[in-house]
Structure formats: structure tokens, C-alpha cells
C-alpha beads as a LAMMPS data file, in Angstrom:
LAMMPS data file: protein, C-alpha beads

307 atoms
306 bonds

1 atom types
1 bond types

-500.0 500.0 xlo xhi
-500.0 500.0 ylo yhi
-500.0 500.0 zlo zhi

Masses

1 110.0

Atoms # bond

1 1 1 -110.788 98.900 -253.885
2 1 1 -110.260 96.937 -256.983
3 1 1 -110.083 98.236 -260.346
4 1 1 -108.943 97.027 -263.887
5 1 1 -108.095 99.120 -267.219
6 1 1 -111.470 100.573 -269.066
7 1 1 -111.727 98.797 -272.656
8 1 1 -112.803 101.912 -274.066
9 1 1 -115.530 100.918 -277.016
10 1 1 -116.274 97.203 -275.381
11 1 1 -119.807 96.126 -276.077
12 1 1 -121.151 96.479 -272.502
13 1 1 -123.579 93.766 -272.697
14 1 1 -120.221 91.379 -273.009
15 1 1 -120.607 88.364 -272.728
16 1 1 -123.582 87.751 -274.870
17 1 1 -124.500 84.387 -273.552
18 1 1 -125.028 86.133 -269.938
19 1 1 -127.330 88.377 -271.668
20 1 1 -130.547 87.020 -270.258
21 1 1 -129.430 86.765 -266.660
22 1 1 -128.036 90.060 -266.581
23 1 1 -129.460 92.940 -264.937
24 1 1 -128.655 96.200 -266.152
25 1 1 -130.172 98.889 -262.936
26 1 1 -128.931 101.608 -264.306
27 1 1 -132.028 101.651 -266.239
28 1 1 -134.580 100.956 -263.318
29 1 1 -135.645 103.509 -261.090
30 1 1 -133.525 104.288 -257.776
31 1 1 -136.594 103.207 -255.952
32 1 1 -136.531 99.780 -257.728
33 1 1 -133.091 99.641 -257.142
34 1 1 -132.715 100.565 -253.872
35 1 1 -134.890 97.356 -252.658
36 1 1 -134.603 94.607 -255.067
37 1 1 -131.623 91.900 -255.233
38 1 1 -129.609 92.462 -258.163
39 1 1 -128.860 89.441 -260.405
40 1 1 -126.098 87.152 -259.885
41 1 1 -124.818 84.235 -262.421
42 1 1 -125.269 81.128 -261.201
43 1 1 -122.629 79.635 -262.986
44 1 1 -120.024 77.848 -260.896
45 1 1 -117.136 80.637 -261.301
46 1 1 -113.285 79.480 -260.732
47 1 1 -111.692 81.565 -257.486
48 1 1 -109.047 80.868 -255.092
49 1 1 -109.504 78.349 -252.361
50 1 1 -110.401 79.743 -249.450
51 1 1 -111.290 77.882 -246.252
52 1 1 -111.913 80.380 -243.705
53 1 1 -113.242 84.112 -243.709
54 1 1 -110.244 86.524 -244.490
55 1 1 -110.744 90.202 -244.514
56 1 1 -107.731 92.714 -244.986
57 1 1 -109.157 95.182 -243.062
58 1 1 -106.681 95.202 -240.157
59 1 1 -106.485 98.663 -237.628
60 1 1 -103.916 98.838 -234.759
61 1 1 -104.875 99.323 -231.248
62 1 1 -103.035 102.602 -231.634
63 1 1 -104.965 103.738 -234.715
64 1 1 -108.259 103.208 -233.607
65 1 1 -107.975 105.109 -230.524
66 1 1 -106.541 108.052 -232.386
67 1 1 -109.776 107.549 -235.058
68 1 1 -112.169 107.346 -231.963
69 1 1 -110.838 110.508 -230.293
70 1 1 -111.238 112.356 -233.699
71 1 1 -114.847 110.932 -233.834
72 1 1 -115.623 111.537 -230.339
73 1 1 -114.812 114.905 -230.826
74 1 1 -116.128 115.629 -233.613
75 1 1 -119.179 113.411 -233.970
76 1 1 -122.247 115.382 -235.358
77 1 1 -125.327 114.038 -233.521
78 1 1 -128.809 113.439 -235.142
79 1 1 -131.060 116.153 -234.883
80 1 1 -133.498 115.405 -232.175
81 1 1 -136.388 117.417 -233.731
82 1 1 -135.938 115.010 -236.968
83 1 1 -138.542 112.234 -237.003
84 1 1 -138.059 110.810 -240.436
85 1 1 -138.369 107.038 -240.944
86 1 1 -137.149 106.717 -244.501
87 1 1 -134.094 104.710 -245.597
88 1 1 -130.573 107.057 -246.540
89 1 1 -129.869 106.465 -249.888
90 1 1 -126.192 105.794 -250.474
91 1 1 -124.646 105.961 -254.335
92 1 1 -122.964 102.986 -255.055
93 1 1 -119.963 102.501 -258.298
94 1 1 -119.630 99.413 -259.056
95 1 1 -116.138 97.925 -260.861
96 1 1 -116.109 94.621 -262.557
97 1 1 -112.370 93.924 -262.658
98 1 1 -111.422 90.937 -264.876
99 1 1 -108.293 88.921 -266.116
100 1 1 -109.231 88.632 -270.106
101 1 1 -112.902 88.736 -271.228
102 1 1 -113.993 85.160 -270.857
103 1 1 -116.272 83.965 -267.827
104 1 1 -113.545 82.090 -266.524
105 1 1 -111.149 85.123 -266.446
106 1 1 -113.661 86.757 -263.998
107 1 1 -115.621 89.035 -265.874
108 1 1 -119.074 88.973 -264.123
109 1 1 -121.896 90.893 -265.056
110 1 1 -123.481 91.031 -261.844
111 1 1 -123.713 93.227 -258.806
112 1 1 -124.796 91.792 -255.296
113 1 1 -127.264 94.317 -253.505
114 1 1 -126.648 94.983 -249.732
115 1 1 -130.112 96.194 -249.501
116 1 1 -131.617 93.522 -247.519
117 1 1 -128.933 93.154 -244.507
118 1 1 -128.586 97.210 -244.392
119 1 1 -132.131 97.887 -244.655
120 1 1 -132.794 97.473 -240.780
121 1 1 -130.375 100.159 -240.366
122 1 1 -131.851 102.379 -242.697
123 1 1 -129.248 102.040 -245.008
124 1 1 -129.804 101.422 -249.076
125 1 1 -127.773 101.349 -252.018
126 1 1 -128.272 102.670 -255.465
127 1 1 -126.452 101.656 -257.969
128 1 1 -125.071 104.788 -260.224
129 1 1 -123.220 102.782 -262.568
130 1 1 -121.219 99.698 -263.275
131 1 1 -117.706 100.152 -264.850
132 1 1 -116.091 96.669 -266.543
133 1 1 -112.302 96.550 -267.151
134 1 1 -109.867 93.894 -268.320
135 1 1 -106.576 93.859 -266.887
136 1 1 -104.455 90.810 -265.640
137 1 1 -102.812 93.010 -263.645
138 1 1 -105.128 94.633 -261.278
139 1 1 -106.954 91.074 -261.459
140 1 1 -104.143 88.673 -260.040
141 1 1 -102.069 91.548 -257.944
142 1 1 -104.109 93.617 -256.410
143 1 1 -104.773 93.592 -252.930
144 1 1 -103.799 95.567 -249.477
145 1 1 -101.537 98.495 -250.243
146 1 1 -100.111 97.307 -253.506
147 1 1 -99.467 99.094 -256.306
148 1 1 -101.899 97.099 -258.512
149 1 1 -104.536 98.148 -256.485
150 1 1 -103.371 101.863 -255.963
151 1 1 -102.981 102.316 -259.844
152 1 1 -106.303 100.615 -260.399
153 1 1 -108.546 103.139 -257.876
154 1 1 -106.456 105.853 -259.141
155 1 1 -108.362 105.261 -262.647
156 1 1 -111.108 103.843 -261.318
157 1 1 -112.929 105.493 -258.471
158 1 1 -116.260 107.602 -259.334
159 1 1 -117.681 110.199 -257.092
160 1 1 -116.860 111.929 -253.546
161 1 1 -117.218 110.852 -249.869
162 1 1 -120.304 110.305 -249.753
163 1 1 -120.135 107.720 -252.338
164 1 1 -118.985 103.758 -252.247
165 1 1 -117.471 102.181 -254.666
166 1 1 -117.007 98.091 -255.308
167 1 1 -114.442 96.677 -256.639
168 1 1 -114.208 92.952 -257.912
169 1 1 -111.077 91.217 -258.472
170 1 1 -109.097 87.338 -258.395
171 1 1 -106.730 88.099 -255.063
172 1 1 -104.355 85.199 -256.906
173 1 1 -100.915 87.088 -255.808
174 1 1 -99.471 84.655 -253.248
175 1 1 -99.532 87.300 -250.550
176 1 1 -103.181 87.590 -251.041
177 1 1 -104.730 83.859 -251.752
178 1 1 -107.897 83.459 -249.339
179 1 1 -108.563 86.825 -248.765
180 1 1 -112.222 87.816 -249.523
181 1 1 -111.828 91.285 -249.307
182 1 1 -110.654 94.279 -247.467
183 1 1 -112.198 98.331 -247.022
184 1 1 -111.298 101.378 -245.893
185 1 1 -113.002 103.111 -242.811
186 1 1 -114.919 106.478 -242.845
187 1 1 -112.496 108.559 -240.941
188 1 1 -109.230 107.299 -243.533
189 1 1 -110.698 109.545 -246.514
190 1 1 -109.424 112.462 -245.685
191 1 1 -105.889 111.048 -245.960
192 1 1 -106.207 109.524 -248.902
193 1 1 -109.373 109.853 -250.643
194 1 1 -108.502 107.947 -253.846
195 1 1 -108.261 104.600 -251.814
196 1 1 -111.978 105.005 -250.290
197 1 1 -114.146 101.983 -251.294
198 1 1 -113.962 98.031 -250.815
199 1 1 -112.317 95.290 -252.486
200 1 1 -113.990 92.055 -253.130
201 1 1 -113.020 88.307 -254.517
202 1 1 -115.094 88.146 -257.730
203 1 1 -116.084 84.281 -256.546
204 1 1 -117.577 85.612 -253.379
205 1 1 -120.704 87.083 -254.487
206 1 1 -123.684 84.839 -255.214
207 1 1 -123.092 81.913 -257.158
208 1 1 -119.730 82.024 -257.266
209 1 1 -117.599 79.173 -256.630
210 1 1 -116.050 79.958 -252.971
211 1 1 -117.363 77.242 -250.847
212 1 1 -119.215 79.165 -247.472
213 1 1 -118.490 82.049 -248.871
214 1 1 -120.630 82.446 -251.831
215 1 1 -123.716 84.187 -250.210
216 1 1 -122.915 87.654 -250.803
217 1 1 -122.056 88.283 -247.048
218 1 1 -118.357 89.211 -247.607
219 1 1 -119.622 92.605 -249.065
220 1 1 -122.190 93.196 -246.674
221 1 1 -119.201 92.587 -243.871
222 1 1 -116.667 94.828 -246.142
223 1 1 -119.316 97.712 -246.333
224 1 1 -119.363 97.848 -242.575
225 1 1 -116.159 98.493 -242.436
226 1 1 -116.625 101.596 -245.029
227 1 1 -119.634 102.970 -242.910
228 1 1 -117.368 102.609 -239.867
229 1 1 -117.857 99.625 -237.715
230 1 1 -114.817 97.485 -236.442
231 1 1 -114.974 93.464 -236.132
232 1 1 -116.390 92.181 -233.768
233 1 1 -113.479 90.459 -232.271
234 1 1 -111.737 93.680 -232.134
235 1 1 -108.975 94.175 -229.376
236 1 1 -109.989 90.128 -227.814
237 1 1 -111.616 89.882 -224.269
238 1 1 -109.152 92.538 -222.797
239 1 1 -108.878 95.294 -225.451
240 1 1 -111.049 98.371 -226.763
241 1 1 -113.235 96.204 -228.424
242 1 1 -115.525 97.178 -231.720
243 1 1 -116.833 100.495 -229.673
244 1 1 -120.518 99.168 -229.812
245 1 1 -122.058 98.208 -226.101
246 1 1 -124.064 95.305 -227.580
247 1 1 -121.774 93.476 -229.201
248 1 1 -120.040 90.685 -227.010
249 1 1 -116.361 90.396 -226.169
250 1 1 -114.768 87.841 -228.221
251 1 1 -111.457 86.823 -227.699
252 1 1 -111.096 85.376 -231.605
253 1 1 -112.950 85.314 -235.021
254 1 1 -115.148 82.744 -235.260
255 1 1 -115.188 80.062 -238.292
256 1 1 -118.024 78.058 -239.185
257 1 1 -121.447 78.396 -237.455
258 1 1 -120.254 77.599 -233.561
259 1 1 -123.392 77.817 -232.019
260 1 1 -123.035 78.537 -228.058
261 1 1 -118.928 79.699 -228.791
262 1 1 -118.147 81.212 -225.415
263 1 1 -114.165 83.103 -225.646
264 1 1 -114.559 85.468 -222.916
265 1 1 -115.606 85.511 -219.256
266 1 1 -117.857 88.946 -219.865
267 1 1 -121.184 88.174 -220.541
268 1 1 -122.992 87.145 -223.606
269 1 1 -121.613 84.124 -225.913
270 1 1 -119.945 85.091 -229.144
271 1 1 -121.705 87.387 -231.879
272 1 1 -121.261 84.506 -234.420
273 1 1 -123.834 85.429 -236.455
274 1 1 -122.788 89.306 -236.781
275 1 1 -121.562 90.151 -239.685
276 1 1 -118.684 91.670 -238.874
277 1 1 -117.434 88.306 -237.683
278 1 1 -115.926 85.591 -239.562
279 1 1 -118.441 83.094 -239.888
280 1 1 -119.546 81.655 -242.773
281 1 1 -122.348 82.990 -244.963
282 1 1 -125.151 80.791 -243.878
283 1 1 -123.990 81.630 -240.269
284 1 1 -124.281 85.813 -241.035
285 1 1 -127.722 87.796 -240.559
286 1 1 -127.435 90.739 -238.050
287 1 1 -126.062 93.997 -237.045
288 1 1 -127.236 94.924 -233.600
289 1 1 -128.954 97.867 -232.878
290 1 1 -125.265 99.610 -231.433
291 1 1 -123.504 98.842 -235.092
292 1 1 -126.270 100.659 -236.671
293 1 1 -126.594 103.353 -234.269
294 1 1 -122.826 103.874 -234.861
295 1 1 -123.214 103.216 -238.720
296 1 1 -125.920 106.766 -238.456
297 1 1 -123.026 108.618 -236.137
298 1 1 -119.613 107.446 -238.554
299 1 1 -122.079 108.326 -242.053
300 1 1 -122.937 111.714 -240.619
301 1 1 -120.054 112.633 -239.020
302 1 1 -117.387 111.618 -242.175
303 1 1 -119.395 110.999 -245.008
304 1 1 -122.260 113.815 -244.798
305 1 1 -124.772 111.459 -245.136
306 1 1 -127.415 112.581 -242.406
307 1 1 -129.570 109.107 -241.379

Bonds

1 1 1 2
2 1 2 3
3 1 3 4
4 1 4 5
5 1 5 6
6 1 6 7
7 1 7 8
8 1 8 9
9 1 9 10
10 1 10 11
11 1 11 12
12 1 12 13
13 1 13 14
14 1 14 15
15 1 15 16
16 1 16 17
17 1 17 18
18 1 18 19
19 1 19 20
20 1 20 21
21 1 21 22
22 1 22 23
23 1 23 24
24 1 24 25
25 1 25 26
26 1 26 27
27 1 27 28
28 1 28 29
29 1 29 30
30 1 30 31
31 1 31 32
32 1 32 33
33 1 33 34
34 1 34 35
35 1 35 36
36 1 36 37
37 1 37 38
38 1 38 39
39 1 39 40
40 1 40 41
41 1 41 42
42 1 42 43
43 1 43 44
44 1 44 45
45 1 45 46
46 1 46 47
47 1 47 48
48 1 48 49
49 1 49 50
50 1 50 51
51 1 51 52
52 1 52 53
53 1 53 54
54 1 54 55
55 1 55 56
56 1 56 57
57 1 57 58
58 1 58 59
59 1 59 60
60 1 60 61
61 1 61 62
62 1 62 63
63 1 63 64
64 1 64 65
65 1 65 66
66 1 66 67
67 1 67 68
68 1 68 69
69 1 69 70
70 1 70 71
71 1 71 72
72 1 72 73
73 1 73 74
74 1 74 75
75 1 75 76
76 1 76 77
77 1 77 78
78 1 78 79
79 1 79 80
80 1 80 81
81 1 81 82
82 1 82 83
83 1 83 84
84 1 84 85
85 1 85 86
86 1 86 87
87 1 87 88
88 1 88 89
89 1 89 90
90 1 90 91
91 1 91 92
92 1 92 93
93 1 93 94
94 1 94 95
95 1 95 96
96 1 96 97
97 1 97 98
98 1 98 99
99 1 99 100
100 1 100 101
101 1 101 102
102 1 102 103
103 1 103 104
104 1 104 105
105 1 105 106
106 1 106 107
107 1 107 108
108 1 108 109
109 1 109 110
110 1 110 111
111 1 111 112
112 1 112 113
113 1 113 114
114 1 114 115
115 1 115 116
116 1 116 117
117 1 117 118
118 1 118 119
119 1 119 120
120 1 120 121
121 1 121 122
122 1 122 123
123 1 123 124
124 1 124 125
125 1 125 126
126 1 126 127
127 1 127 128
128 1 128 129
129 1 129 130
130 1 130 131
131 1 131 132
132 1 132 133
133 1 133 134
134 1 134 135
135 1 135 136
136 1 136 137
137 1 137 138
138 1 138 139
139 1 139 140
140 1 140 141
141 1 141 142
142 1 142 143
143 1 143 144
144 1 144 145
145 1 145 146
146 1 146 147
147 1 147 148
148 1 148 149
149 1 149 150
150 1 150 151
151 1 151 152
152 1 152 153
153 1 153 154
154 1 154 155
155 1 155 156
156 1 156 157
157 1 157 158
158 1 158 159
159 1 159 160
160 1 160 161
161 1 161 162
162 1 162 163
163 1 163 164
164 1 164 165
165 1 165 166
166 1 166 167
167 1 167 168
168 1 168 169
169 1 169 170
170 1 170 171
171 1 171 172
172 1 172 173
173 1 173 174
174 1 174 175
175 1 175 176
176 1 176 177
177 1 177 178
178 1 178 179
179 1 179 180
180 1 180 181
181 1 181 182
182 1 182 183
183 1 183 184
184 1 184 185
185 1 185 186
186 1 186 187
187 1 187 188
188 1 188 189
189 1 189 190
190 1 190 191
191 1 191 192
192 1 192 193
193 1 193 194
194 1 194 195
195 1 195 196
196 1 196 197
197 1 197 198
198 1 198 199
199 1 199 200
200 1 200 201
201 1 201 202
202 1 202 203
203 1 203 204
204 1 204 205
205 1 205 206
206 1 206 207
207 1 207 208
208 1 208 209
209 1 209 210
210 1 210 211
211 1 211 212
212 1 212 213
213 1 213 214
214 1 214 215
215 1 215 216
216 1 216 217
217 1 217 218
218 1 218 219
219 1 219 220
220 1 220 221
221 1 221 222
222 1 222 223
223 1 223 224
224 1 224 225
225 1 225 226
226 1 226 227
227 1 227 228
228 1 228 229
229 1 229 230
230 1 230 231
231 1 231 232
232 1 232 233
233 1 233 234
234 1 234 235
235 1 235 236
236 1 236 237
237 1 237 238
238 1 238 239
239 1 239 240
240 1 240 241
241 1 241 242
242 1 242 243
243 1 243 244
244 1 244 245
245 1 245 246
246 1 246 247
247 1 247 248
248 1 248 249
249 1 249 250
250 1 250 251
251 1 251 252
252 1 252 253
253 1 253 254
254 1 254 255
255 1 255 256
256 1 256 257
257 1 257 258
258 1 258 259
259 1 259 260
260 1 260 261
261 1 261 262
262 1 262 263
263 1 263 264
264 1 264 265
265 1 265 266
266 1 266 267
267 1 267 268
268 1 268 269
269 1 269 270
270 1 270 271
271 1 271 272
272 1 272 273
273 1 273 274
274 1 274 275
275 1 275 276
276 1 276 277
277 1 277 278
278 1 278 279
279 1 279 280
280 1 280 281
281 1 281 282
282 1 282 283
283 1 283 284
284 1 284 285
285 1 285 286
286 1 286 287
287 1 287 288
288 1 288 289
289 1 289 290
290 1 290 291
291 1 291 292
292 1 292 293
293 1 293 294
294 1 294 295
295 1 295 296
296 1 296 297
297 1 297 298
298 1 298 299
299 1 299 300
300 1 300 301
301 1 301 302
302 1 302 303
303 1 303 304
304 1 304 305
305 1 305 306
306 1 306 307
């Protein structure tokens, strides 16, 4: 949900030392797209310190009953007589949001490709285009219901519903340091459809310079939020929960990789290696066959994307 200020006439191969590792997919085929990982720079990039997962993504008790009764009720089921095997495509924007046009300032010209976590569920991303934007303040301010980040989706944002758009920014504003992202859910568009999308730290993606954090996994957790799954540690031991059978009870996120983490009495140890947890990167790789059963029901049902 991050955006910066279009430099109209900017050369968009900037900066031209990156020029060899940078992959520009908006001249490959969809197809190639849709399955390959797109480049990242492996130079070490300057972030914020962060020690522990942080996403912004926070829903009330109260909230996500009143979004599950809406979806309950209205939840368009697949179509029985369908058969078809083949992956959803989903159009992805992508914004680069930077602080001045150096390296440093956080002007990456990369794009990490969720492909290979959502492709189990049938899920794939094609990039429609990347957008790159200087602007200290979208950079440094933006984050959870500020104005920074309002005015920056306002000019920002590409497409309809249907569509996700990335947004990349620094999350320096002392109300925001260690935060690694935050997203909207499927069933908040229709209230505000402006503010649709996720908002990622630039250092997250792969190669940056977040220690356990750098993997890529922070957009891969933010997307699940935007196709409609809660965290896993949703509501504790005692609550709602994330609304997916198969997902343990777990009475806190988790940090780290705790192998055998056991919070609550109900059965099955902690999903530490979901990710819609808050483990780190290395710890992340799988949805469960619930979260991508629900992913098919929240994409059809909100976004008109039949999978």
C-alpha cells in the first residue's frame, strides 16, 4: 500500500549500474512470468532494524465476525461440474517507492515473485507493470492509516479488484520502525477501494539487508492477507481462530524456527512454518490445504477471480 511521486520523464532503466541484474518482465511473456523468480539485487541494502516478524495487518474480534457473516452469506462456491487444473492468473502492479534516486535511498529495481509458495494453491502472479517513484515522504512516513500512505495509493494504485498491487517503502517513521509490512483483506474493498493492495519494507525482499527477513516471505505472508486468510494465531487458544480447520490453535506468534512450540491444549503443535505466522523466513514454506481452499472461496467470492 506504498506509493511515492511518479518522476515523470526518469530513465526507467535508473540506476545504470543495476542494469545487468535487472529484470524487466514486462517484456517476457505472462507464461514466463507467471513461473519464473524475478530478479532481486544482491546488494546488501540499508533498512530498519527489525528483530522479529511485524505485520500491520491487525482485525478485531468484532470485525472479523461481521466479515465472516458477509462471506458466509454470500460466498460463491466453485462450480462442481468445473474440472480445470490450471493455475488463476492474478495481475500484479508493482510500486518501487524510494527516498532520492540512489541505491541507498531505496530505489530497487527488483520485484520478488510469489509464484513458487502460491503455486500449490493454484495461484500465480503476472506482473502488468512496475511503477518507480521518488518521494521522501511516502518513503519514511508511510505506513498503517497515515496520510503518507493514503496520498501515495491515491496516485498510485493501477487496476480494479481483481488486481494486486505492491508497494515498497523504508517504514522509518518512529510509529512504524520494524514493521515489514501490512495488507488489506478481500472483503475491505468495497469500503475503500483506493487502499486495496500491500505494503512492504523495501529491505525485506531478497537480498536485502533485514536479517531473517530477507527471503521474500514477508510478501508471500502480506498477499495472504489480500486473498483473505487471517494469521494463524488469530483470536489465541480460546478465540475464532484464522477460520481454516487445519490450521492449529496457537495462543501467540511464533519467532524464530521453534520446532515442537506447543501454546494450546487442542491438538496439533504450532503452525510455525505457515506463513501466515511470524517465523522467520528460513522457518516459512506452507499453506495448508484449508488456507488455500479458503484463498479459492475469498478470490471468488470478493475479487471475481473464479479458481
Amino acid at each position: 500500500m506504498c506509493t511515492y511521486d511518479v518522476v515523470l520523464g526518469a530513465d526507467s532503466s535508473y540506476p545504470p549500474d543495476l542494469t545487468a541484474s535487472r529484470l524487466v518482465p514486462i517484456a517476457m511473456r505472462p507464461s514466463v512470468v507467471a513461473f519464473v523468480l524475478l530478479s532481486c539485487v544482491s546488494v546488501v541494502l540499508g533498512g530498519p532494524a527489525v528483530t522479529t516478524r511485524t505485520c500491520g495487518t491487525v482485525i478485531s474480534e468484532e470485525k472479523l465476525l461481521a466479515h465472516e457473516l458477509h462471506f458466509q452469506t454470500n460466498k460463491i462456491t466453485k462450480d462442481t461440474a468445473s474440472n480445470t487444473t490450471s493455475p488463476v492468473n492474478v495481475n500484479l502492479y508493482w510500486h518501487v517507492v524510494s527516498q532520492d534516486t540512489t541505491l541507498e535511498g531505496g530505489n530497487i529495481p527488483q520485484i520478488s515473485v510469489l509464484n513458487e509458495d502460491y503455486a500449490p494453491s493454484g495461484i500465480q502472479f503476472v506482473l502488468q507493470e512496475t511503477t518507480r517513484t521518488t518521494n521522501w515522504y511516502w518513503f519514511n512516513e508511510a505506513g498503517p492509516n497515515s496520510d503518507a500512505q493514503t496520498q501515495m495509493k491515491q496516485q498510485l494504485r493501477q487496476g480494479g479488484v481483481a488486481d494486486f498491487n505492491v508497494y515498497t517503502v523504508g517504514f522509518t517513521d518512529s510509529a512504524f520502525l520494524g514493521l515489514l509490512g501490512y495488507s488489506t483483506f478481500p472483503a475491505d474493498y468495497e469500503g475503500d477501494p483506493t487502499d486495496d493492495g500491500s505494503v512492504i519494507l523495501f529491505s525485506s525482499l531478497p537480498g536485502g539487508s533485514t536479517p531473517n527477513f530477507n527471503e521474500g516471505k514477508t510478501l508471500t505472508h502480506e498477499a495472504g492477507h489480500w486473498v483473505g486468510l487471517y494469521h494463524t494465531f488469530q483470536g489465541g487458544c480460546d478465540g475464532t481462530g484464522d477460520m481454516v480447520d487445519d490450521t492449529p490453535a496457537e495462543a501467540s506468534p511464533a519467532s524464530g524456527c521453534p520446532t515442537g512450540r506447543d501454546t494450546c491444549t487442542s491438538p496439533g503443535v504450532d503452525p510455525i512454518h505457515n506463513y501466515m505466522d511470524y517465523s522467520d523466513d528460513s522457518c516459512m514454506d506452507q499453506f495448508t490445504p484449508g488456507q488455500s481452499a479458503r484463498m479459492a472461496d475469498q478470490l471468488r467470492t470478493y475479487r471475481g477471480i473464479d479458481i
